[in-house]
C-alpha positions in Angstrom: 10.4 -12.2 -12.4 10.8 -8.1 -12.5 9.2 -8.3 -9.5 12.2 -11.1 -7.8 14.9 -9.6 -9.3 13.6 -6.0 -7.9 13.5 -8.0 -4.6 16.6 -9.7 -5.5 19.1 -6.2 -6.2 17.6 -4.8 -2.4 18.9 -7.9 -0.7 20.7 -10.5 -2.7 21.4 -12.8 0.5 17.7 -13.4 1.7 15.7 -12.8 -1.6 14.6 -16.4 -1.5 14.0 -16.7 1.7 11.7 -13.7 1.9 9.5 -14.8 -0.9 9.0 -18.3 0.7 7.8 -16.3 3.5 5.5 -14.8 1.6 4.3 -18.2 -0.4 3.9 -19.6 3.1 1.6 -16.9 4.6 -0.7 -17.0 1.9 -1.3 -20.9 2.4 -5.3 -21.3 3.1 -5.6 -17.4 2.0 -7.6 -16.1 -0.4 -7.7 -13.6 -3.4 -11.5 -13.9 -4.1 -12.4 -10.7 -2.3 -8.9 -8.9 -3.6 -5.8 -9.1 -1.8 -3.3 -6.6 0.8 0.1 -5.8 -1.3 3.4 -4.4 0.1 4.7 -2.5 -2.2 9.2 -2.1 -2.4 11.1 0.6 -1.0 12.5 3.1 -3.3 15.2 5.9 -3.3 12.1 8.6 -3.4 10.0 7.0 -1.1 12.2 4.8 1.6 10.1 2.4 3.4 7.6 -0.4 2.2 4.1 0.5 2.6 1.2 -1.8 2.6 -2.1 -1.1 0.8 -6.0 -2.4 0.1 -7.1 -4.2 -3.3 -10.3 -4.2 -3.6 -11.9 -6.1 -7.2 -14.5 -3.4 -7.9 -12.9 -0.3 -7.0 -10.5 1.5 -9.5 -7.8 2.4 -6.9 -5.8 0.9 -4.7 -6.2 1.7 -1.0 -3.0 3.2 0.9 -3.1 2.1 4.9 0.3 2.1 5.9 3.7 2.2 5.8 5.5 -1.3 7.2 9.3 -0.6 7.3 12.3 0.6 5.6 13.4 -2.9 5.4 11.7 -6.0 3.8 12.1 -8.2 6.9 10.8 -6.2 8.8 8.0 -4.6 6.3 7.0 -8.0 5.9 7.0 -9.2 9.5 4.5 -6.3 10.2 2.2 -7.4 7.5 1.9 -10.8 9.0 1.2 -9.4 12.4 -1.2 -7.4 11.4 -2.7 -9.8 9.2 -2.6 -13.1 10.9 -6.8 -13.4 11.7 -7.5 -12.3 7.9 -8.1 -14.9 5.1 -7.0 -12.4 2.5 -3.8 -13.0 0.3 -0.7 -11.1 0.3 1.2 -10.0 -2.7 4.3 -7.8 -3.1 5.1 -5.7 -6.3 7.1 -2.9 -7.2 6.9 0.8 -6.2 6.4 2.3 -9.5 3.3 0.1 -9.7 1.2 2.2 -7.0 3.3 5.4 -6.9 0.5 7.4 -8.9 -2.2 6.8 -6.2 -0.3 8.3 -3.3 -1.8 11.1 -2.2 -4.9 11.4 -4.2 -7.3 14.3 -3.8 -10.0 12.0 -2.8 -8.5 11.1 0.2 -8.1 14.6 1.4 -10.9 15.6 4.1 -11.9 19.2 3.4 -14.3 19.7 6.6 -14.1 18.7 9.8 -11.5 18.6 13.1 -9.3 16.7 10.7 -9.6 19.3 7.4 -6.7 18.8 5.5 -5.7 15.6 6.7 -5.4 12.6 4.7 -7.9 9.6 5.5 -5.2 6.9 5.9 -3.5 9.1 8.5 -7.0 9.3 10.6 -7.6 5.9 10.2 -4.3 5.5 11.9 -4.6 7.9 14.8 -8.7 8.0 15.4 -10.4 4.9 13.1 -13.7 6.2 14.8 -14.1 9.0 13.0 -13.5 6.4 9.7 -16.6 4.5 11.1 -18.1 7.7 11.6 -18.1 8.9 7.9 -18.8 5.4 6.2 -21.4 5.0 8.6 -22.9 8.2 10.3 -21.8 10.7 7.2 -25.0 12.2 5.3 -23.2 14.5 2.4 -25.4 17.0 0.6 -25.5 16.0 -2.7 -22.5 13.5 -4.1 -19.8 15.7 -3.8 -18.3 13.4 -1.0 -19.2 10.1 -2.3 -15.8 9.3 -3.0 -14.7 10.3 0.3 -17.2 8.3 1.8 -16.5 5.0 0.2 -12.8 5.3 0.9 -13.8 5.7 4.8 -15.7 2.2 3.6 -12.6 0.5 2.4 -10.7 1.4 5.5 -13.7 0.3 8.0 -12.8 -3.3 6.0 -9.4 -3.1 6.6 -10.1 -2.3 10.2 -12.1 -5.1 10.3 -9.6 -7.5 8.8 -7.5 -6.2 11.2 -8.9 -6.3 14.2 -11.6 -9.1 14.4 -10.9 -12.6 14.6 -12.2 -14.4 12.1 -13.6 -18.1 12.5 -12.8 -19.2 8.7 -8.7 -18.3 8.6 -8.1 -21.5 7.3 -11.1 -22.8 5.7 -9.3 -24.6 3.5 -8.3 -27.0 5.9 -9.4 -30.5 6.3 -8.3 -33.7 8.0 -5.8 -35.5 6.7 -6.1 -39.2 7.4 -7.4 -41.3 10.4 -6.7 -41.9 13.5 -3.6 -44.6 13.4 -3.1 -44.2 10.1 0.7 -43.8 9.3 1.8 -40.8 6.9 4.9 -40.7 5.1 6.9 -37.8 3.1 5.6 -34.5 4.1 6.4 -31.2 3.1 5.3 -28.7 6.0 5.7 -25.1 6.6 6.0 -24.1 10.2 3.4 -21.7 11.0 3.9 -21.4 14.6 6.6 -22.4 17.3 5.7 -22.6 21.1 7.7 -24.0 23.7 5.9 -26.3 26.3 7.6 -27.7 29.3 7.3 -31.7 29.4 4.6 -31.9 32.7 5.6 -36.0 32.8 9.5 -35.0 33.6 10.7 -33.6 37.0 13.4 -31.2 35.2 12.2 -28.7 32.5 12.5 -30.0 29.2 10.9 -27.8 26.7 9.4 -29.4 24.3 8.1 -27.2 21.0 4.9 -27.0 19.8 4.7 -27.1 16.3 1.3 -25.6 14.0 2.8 -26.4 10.3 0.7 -26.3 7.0 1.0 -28.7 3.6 1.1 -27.1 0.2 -2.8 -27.6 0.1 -3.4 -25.6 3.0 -4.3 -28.2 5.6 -3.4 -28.0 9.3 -1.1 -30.0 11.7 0.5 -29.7 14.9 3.3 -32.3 16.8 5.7 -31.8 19.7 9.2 -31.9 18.6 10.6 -33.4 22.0 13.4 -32.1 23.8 16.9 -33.6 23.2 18.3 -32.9 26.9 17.7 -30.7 29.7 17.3 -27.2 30.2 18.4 -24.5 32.6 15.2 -22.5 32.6 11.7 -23.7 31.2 11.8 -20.9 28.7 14.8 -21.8 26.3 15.7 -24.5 24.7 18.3 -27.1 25.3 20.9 -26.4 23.3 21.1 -29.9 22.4 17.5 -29.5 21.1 17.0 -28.9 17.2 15.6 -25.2 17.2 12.3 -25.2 14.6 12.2 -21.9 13.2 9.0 -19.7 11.9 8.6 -20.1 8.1 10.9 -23.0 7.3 10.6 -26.4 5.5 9.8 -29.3 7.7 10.3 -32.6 5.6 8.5 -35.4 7.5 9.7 -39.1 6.6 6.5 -40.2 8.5 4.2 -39.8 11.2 1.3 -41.4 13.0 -2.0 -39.6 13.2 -3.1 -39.2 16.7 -6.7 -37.4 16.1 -8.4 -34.7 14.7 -10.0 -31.6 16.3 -11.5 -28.3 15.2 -11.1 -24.7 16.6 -12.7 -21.7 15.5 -13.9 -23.7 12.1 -10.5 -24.5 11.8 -9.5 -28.5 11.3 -6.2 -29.7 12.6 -4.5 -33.1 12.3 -2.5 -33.6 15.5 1.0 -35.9 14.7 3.0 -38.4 16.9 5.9 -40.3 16.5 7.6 -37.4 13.8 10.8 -38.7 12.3 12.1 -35.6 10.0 14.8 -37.0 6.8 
């Protein structure tokens, strides 16, 4: 609630919304292998940063700042998050303030002496690899050093490989034929598609939406007229936005297919209350 009403004083007109942002990323993610945070903006510090959790290390791991607002700190952490099965969480700056800049982080050697890790990692994440992977200290002296370049290999990792599992919580929902009624779905994705059948361009939009329990659909939501140019909508057409409530009155299931270990539910004949 501290938390909310931290979000709430920053931005009283959108609080809500950003949170069920939030609630709606995380569907199908998980914190069993600790979690990615953006931590709040404050007067000292002016932008939202995101950082590392790890379960079994002590501190949390800085790697970046987002934004100096939450829209768009938060947009940022979905892009760069979106083939990673890890949670996201916001809390409060105080909460992480005392592990800026720790002395750990600091290299002491190298090309990069005096430069904090999070910064190379930003500019040059070889060199990362190189010390987790490559890096023979004398003695411990750098073990610390060298299991932060670890942590930050990971998050390179969860950043930049695709991962076949995003959704393994997924399953199919119903048979084919089978009619569903009163869903709750969060829109995932929005693409438009032009209607091949029609001589004019309708665009049609593709929808990927997810239930509370994590499971996967996608449906067309047909065009209501015709448009000018196949990539805008009609402006007759019902524009289904990123992150909103879709409340289904019922739907047929057409099939089911998987991608990338992925299983998806594909609708027909979607009536929305």
């Amino acid at each position: 609630m501290e938390l909310y009403d931290e979000l709430r004083g920053t931005m009283p007109e959108t609080a809500g919304k950003q949170m069920e942002r939030i609630e709606a990323f995380n569907r199908g993610r998980s914190r069993d292998n600790g979690m990615y945070v953006i931590t709040m903006a404050a007067a000292y510090r002016p932008y939202y940063a995101l950082w590392r959790v790890f379960p079994a290390r002590r501190s949390p791991v800085f790697v970046r700042t987002l934004g100096v607002t939450f829209e768009a700190a938060a947009g940022r952490a979905f892009e760069l998050l979106q083939n990673c099965n890890v949670w996201l969480g916001v809390a409060g700056s105080s909460v992480f303030e005392s592990y800026y800049g720790e002395a750990d982080e600091i290299i002491p050697f190298g090309k990069y002496k005096g430069k904090h890790l999070s910064e190379i990692f930003y500019i040059d994440p070889s060199y990362v690899y190189w010390l987790a992977n490559k890096f023979v200290p004398a003695g411990r002296k750098y073990d610390r050093l060298k299991e932060l370049a670890g942590c930050l290999v990971t998050v390179h990792f969860e950043f930049t490989v695709h991962k076949p599992r995003v959704a393994s919580v997924s399953r199919f929902v119903g048979n084919a034929g089978d009619r569903l009624k009163d869903l709750q779905l969060v829109v995932l994705n929005v693409r438009l598609q032009v209607d091949a059948y029609k001589p004019d361009f309708f665009v049609d939009q593709n929808v990927l939406a997810a239930d509370r329990d994590g499971n996967r659909f996608t449906f067309l939501v047909k065009a209501a007229a015709r448009s000018l140019t196949p990539n805008a909508l009609s402006c007759r057409s019902r524009k289904v936005e990123k992150y909103e409530t879709l409340r289904v009155k019922s739907a047929k299931v057409m099939s089911h297919y998987e991608s990338h270990g992925v299983r998806y539910t594909r609708l027909g004949y979607v009536k929305f209350d």
